[in-house]
C-alpha positions, 0 to 999 in steps of 0.5 A, a space after each residue: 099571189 093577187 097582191 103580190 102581182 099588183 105590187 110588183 106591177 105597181 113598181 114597173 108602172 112606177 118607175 116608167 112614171 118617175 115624177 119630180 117638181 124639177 123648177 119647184 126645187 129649192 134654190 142650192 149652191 155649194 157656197 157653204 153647207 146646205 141646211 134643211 130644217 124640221 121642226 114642230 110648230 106648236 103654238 106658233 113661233 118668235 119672231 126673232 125664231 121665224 127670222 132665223 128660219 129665213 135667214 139660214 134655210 131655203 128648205 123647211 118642214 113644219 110639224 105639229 110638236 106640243 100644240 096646246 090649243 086649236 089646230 097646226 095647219 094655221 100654225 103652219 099656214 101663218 108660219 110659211 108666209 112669214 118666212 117667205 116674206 122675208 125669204 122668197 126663195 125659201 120652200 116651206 114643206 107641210 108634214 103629213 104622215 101617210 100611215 096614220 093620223 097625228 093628233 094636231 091635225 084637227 081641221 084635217 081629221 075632222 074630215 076624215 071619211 067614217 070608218 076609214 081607219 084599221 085598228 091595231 090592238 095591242 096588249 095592254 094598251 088602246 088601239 092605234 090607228 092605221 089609214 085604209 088606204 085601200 080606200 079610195 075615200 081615204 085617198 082622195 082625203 089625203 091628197 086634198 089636204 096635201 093640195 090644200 096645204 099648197 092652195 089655202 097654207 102657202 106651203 110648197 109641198 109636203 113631207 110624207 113621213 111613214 111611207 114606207 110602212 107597206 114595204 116588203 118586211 115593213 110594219 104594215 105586213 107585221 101587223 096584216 099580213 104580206 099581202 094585205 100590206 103589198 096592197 096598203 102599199 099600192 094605195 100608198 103609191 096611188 095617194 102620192 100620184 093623186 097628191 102630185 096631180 092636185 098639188 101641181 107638177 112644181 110642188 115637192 113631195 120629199 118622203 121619210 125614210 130612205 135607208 141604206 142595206 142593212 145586215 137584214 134586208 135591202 135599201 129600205 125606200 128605194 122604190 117610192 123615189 120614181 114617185 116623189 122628189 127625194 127623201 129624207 135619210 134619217 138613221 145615220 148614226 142616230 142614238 149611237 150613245 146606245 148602239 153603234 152600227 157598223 161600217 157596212 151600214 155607214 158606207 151603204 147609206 152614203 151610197 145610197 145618198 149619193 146614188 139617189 141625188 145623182 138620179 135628181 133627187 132632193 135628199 136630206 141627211 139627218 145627222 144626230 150629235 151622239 144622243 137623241 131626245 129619247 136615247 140620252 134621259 140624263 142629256 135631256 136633264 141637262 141645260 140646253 148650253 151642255 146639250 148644244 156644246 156636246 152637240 158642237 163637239 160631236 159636228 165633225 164626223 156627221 158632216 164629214 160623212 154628209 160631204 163625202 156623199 153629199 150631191 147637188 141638192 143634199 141638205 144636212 139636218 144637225 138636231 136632236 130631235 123635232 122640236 125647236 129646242 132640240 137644236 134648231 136655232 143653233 149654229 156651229 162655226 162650220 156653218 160659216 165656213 165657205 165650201 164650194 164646189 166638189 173637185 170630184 166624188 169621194 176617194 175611198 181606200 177601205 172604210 176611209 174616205 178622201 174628197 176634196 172641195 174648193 174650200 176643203 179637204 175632207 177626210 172619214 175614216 167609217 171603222 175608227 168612227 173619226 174624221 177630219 175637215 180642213 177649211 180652207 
């Protein structure tokens, strides 16, 4: 019952703070389809990759992906300085999970308090870690290395992902119990107040995932926007080659979208191409020019959706997976095609959607999972 109170005060006390960078956002117009980036660093990247990065993002986030010596945060250090050399206005995002370590970090988990971690058994496998975050030592830890991914990195914030794990229903209460995870999730919140005050009022924390209601359960994120400036949306239509969702969840996550962005908030829509690195083993066996041509026929309808929803500072995400090779450094004529400025929000007749832009004309129909774009 204690930890239920806490929780629910928590979110009162949350939503009376609502905090955002404001001024620290990244630079956006509706000149053509925003883009956002997210993509493991590993051992370091071309310059030729780096330049393309500049050159066609203004919000970033690096991960650690295949990193086969040393540690990622110089990666990633090295890798924001010289996209901003050549893209000032670019704002480079430092991944830090908020659930658990991430091997890659080594500079970082070397510094970990002794004792910190819950362990989680399970069958016939090792033990996976778990942050205490009821800790204050383990707190204080995480939001140094997020103020010392602005400080010493050049990085602009950072990307929390795994946020939600202390949510109602989520996996934190199926590992420890409902109220053992509603106070996991107040440490959450407290480590995301304590990061913004270290990292500064113009840093952003931009946090994964934000969903719309499901057939289960309610939007799942909603509550940690009041503490951060947006979310990523990463489940539309995601590994469709294996199961297709419906058109409620369709329509609640473009809501949920434009609801959120309408409220100030930065929010990137990951779309996917009908397969994903882990869905589709046969796609993956296949050269990287079949993969990016099923990907470049499949465009229309997650942009489509994206545009129907998509407010001031909603960025697409088009890949199909975290790696650079998952279809980060390619491009699809769409992307070149000038946009502007919506005329109005979207006109919606059942499970169709019309919107106009001033460059477009944009249509989606959620139950025939069809859609149209004419550029103008």
């Amino acid at each position: 019952m204690r930890a239920t109170l806490v929780f629910q005060v928590s979110l009162l006390l949350s939503a009376l703070t609502t905090v955002h960078a404001g001024d620290g956002f990244p630079a956006f117009t509706w000149d053509h389809v925003a883009l956002y980036a997210h993509l493991g660093i590993g051992d370091g990247l071309e310059p030729d990759q780096y330049n393309f990065l500049a050159d066609h993002f203004n919000l970033i986030t690096f991960t650690g992906g295949i990193v086969r010596s040393g540690s990622v945060e110089p990666k990633i250090a090295e890798a924001a300085r010289t996209i901003k050399q050549r893209n000032p206005s670019a704002k480079v995002l430092f991944y830090w999970a908020s659930d658990m370590p991430k091997h890659q970090w080594k500079q970082s988990n070397a510094t970990f308090p002794d004792g910190g971690y819950l362990h989680v058994r399970k069958r016939g496998q090792k033990d996976s870690l778990t942050f205490d975050v009821c800790r204050q030592d383990v707190r204080d830890w995480w939001s140094d290395v997020a103020a010392k991914a602005v400080r010493d990195y050049s990085c602009d914030g950072i990307f929390v992902d795994g946020a939600t794990a202390g949510s109602p229903d989520g996996p934190w209460s199926r590992l420890f119990g409902k109220e053992k995870a509603a106070v996991m999730d107040e440490g959450v919140f407290s480590m995301l107040r304590e990061a913004r005050q270290k990292m500064g009022p113009d840093k952003l924390i931009i946090f994964n995932p934000l969903h719309g209601r499901n057939e289960q359960r309610g939007p799942l994120g909603e509550q940690y926007l009041s503490v951060t400036d947006g979310a990523m949306m990463d489940d539309f239509d995601r590994a469709a080659n294996l199961k297709q969702q419906s058109k409620e969840y369709l329509a609640n996550e473009l809501e949920e979208m434009r609801k959120a962005a309408q409220d100030g908030k930065i929010i990137v829509f990951k779309a996917w191409p009908g397969f994903t690195w882990w869905s589709d083993e046969e796609m993956m066996k296949k050269p990287h020019a079949e993969q990016y041509n099923v990907a470049k026929k499949n465009i229309t309808f997650p942009l489509a959706c994206f545009l129907v929803g998509a407010e001031r500072n909603c960025y697409f995400c088009y890949t199909w997976g975290w790696l650079g090779e998952y279809g980060t450094f390619d491009w699809y004529p769409e992307f070149d095609k000038p946009l502007g400025p919506p005329k109005g929000e979207a006109i919606r007749r059942g499970w169709a959607y019309q919107r106009e832009f001033a460059h477009a004309s944009v249509f989606v129909d959620l139950e025939k999972k069809s859609a149209t774009i004419d550029w103008k």
